[in-house]
N, CA, C and O atoms as a Tinker XYZ file with bonds, in Angstrom:
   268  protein
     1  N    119.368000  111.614000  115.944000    73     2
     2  CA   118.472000  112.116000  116.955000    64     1     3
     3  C    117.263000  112.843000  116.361000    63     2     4     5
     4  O    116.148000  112.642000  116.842000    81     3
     5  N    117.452000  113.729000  115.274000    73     3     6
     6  CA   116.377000  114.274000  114.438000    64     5     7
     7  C    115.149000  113.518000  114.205000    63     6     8     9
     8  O    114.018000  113.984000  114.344000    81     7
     9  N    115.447000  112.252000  113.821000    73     7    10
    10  CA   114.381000  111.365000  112.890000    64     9    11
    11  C    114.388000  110.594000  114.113000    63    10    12    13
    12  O    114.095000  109.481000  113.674000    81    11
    13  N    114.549000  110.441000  115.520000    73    11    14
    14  CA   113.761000  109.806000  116.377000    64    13    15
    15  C    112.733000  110.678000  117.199000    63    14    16    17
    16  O    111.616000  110.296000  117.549000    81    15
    17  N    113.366000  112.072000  117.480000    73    15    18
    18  CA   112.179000  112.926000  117.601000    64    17    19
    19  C    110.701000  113.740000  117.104000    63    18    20    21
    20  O    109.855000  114.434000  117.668000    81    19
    21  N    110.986000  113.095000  115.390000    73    19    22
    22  CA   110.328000  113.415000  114.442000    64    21    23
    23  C    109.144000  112.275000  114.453000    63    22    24    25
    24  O    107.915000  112.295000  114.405000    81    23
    25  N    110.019000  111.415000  114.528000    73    23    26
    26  CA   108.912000  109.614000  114.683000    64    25    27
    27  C    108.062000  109.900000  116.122000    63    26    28    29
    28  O    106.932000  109.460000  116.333000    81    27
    29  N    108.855000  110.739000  117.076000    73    27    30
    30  CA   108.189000  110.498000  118.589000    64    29    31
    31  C    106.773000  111.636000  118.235000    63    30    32    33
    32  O    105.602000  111.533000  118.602000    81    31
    33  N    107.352000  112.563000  117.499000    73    31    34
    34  CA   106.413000  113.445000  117.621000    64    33    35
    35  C    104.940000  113.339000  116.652000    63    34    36    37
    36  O    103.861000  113.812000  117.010000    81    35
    37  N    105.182000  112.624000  115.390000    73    35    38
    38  CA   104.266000  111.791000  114.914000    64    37    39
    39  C    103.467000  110.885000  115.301000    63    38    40    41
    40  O    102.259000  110.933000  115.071000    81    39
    41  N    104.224000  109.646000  116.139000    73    39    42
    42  CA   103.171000  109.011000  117.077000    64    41    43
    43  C    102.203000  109.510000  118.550000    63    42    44    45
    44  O    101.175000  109.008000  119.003000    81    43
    45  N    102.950000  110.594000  118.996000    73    43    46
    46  CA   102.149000  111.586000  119.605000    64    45    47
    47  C    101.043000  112.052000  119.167000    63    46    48    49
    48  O     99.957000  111.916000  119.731000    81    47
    49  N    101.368000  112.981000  117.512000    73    47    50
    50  CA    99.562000  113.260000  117.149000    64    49    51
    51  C     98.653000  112.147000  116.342000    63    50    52    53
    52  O     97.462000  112.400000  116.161000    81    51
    53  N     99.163000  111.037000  115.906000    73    51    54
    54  CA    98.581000  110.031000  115.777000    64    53    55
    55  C     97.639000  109.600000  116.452000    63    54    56    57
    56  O     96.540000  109.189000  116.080000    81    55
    57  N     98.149000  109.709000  117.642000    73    55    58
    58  CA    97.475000  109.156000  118.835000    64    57    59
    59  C     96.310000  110.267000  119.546000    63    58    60    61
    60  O     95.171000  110.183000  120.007000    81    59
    61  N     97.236000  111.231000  119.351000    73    59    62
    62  CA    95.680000  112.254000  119.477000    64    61    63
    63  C     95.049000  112.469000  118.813000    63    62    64    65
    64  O     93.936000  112.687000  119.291000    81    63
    65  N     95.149000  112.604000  117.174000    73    63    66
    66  CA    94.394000  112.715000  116.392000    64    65    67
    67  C     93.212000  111.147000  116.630000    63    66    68    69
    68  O     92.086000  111.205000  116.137000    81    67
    69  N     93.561000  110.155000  117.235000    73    67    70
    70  CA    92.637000  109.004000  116.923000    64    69    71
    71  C     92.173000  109.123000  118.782000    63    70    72    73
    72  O     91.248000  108.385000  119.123000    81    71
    73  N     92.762000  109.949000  119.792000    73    71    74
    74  CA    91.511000  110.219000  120.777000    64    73    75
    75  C     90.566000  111.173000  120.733000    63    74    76    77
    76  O     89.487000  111.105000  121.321000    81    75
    77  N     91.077000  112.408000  119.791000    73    75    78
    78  CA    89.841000  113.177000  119.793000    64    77    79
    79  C     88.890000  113.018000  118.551000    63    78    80    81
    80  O     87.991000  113.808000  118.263000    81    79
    81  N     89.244000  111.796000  117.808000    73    79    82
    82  CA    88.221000  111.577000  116.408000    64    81    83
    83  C     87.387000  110.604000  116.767000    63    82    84    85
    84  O     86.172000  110.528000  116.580000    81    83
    85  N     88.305000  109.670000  117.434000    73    83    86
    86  CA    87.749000  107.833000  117.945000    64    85    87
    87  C     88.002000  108.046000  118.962000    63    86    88    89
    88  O     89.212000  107.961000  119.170000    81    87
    89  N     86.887000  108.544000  120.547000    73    87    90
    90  CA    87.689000  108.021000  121.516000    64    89    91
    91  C     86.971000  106.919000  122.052000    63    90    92    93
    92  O     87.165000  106.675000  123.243000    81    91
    93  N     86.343000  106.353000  121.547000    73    91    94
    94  CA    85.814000  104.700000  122.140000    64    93    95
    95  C     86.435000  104.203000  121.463000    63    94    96    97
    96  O     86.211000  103.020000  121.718000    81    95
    97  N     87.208000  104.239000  120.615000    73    95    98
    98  CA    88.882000  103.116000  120.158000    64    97    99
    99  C     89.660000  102.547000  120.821000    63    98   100   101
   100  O     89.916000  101.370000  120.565000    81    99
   101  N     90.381000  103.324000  122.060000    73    99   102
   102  CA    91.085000  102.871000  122.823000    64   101   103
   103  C     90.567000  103.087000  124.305000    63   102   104   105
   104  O     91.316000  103.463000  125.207000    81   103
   105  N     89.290000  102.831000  124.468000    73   103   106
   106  CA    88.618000  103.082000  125.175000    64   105   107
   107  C     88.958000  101.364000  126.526000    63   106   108   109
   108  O     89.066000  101.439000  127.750000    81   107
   109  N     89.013000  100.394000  125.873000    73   107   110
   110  CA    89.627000   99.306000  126.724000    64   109   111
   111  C     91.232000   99.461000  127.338000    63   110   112   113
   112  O     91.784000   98.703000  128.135000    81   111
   113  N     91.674000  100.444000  126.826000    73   111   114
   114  CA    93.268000  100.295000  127.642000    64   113   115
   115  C     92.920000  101.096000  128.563000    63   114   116   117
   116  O     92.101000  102.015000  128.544000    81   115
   117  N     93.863000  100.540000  129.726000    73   115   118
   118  CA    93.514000  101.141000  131.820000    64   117   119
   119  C     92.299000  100.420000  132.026000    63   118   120   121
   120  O     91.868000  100.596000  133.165000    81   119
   121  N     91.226000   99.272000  130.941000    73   119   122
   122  CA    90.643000   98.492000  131.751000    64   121   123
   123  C     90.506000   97.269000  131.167000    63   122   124   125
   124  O     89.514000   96.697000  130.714000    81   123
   125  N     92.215000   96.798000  131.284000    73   123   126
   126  CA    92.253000   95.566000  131.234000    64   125   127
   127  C     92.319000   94.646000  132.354000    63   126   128   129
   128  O     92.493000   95.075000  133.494000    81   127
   129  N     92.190000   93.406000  132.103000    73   127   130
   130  CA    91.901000   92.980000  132.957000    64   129   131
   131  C     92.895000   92.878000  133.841000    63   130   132   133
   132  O     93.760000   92.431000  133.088000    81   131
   133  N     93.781000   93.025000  135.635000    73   131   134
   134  CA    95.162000   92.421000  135.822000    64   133   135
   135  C     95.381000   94.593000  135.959000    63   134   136   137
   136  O     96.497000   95.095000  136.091000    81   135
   137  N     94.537000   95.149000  135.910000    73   135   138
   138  CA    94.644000   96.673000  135.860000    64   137   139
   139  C     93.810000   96.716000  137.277000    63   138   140   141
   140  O     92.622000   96.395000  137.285000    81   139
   141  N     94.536000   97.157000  138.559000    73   139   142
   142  CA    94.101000   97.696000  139.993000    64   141   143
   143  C     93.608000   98.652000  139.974000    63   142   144   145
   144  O     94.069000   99.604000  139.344000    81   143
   145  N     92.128000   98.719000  140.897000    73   143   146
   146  CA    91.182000   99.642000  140.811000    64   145   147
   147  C     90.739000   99.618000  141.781000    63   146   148   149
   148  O     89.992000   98.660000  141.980000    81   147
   149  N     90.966000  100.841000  143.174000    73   147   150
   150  CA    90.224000  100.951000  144.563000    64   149   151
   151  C     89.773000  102.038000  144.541000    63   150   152   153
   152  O     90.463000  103.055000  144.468000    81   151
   153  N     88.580000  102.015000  144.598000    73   151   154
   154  CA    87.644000  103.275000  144.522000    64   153   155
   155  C     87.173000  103.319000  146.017000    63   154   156   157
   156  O     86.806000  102.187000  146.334000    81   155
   157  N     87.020000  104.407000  147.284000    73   155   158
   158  CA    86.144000  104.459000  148.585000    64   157   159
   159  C     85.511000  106.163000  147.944000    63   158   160   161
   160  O     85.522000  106.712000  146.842000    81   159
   161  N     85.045000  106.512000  149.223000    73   159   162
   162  CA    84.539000  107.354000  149.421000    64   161   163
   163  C     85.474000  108.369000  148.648000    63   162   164   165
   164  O     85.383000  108.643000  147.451000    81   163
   165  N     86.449000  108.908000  149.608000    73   163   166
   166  CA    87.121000  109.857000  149.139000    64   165   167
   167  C     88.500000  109.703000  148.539000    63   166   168   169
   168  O     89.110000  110.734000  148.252000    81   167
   169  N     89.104000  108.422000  148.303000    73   167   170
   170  CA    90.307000  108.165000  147.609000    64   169   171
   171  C     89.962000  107.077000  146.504000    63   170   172   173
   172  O     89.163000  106.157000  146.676000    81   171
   173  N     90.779000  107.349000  145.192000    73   171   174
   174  CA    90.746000  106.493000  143.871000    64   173   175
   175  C     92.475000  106.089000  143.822000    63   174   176   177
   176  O     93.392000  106.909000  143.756000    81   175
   177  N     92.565000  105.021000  143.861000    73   175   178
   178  CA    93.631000  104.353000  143.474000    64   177   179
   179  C     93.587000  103.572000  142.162000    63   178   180   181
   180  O     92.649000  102.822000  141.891000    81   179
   181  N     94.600000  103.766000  141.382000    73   179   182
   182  CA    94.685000  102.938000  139.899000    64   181   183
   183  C     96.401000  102.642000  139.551000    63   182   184   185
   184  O     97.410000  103.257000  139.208000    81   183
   185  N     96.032000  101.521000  139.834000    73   183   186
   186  CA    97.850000  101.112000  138.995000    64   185   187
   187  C     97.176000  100.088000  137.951000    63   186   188   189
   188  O     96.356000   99.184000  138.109000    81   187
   189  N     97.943000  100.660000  136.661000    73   187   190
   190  CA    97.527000  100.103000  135.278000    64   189   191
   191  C     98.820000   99.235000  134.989000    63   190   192   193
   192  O     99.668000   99.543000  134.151000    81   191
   193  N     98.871000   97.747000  136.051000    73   191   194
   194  CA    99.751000   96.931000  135.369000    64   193   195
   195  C     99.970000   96.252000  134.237000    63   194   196   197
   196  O    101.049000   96.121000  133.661000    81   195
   197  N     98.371000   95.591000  133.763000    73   195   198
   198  CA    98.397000   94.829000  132.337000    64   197   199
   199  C     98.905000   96.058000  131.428000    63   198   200   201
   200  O     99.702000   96.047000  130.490000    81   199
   201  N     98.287000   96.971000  131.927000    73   199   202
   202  CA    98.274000   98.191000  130.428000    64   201   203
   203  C     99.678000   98.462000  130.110000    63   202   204   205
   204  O    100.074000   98.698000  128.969000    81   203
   205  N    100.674000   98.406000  131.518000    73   203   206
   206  CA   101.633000   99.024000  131.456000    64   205   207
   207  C    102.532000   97.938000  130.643000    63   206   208   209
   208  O    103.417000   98.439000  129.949000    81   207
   209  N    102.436000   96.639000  130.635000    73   207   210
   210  CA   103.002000   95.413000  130.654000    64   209   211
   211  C    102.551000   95.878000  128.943000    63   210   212   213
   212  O    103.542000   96.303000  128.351000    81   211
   213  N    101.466000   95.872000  128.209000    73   211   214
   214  CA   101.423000   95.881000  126.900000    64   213   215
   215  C    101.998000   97.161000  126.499000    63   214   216   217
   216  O    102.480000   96.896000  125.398000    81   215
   217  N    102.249000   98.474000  126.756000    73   215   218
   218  CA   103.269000   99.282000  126.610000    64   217   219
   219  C    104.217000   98.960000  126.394000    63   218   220   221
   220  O    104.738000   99.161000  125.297000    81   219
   221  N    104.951000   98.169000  127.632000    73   219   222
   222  CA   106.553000   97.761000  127.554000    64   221   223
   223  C    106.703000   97.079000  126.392000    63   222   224   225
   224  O    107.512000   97.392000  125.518000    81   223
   225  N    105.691000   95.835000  126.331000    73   223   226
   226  CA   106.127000   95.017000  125.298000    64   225   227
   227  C    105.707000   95.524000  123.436000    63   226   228   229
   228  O    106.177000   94.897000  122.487000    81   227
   229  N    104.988000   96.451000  123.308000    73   227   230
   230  CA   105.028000   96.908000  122.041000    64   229   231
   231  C    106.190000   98.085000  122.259000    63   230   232   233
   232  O    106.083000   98.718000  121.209000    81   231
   233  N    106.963000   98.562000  122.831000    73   231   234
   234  CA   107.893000   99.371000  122.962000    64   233   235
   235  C    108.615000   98.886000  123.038000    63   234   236   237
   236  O    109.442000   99.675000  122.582000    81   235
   237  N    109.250000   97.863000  123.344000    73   235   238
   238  CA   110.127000   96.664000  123.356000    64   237   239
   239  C    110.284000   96.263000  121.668000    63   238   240   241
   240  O    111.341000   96.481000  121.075000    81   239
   241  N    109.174000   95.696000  121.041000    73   239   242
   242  CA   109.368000   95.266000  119.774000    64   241   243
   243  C    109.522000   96.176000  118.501000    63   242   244   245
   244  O    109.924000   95.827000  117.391000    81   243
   245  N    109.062000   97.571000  118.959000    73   243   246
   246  CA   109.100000   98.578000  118.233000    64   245   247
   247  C    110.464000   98.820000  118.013000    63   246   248   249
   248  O    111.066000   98.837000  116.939000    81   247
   249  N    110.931000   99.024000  119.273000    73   247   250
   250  CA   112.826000   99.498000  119.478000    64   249   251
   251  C    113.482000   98.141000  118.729000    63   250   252   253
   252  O    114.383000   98.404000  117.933000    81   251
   253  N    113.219000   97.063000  118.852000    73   251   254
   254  CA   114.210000   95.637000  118.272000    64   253   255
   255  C    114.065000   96.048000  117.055000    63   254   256   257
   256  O    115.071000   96.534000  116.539000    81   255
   257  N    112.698000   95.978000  116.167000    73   255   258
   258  CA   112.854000   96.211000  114.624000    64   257   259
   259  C    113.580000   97.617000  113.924000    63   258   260   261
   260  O    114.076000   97.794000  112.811000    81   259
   261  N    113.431000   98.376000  114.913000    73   259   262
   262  CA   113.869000  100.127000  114.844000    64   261   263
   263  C    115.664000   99.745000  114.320000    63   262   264   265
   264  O    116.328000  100.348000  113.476000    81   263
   265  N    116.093000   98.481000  115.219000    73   263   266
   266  CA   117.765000   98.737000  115.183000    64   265   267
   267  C    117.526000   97.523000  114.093000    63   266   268
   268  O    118.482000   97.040000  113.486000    81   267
């Protein structure tokens, strides 16, 4: 359990360290394409399906090679 919370917590500042250095890096994920977007007047709706779909599946392949 140690060395999976250690890995979680590494890819955590990884990831911040490369939004607050680079943040036009990952500036295309939440607008991919297949990613729902209703904007009116006074309500914003966003469901990030593609995005969520490439999550699963690099979290998916991450965990297979992990075991």
């Amino acid at each position: 359990m140690p060395k999976v919370l250690i890995v979680i917590g590494l890819l955590c500042l990884t990831i911040g360290l490369l939004m607050h250095f680079a943040p036009g890096l990952l500036k295309w994920f939440g607008h991919l394409p297949g990613d729902i977007r209703i904007e009116t007047e006074n309500t914003r709706i966003y469901i990030p399906i593609t995005s969520m779909i490439l999550v699963s599946l690099a979290l998916t392949i991450i965990t297979n090679l992990w075991r």
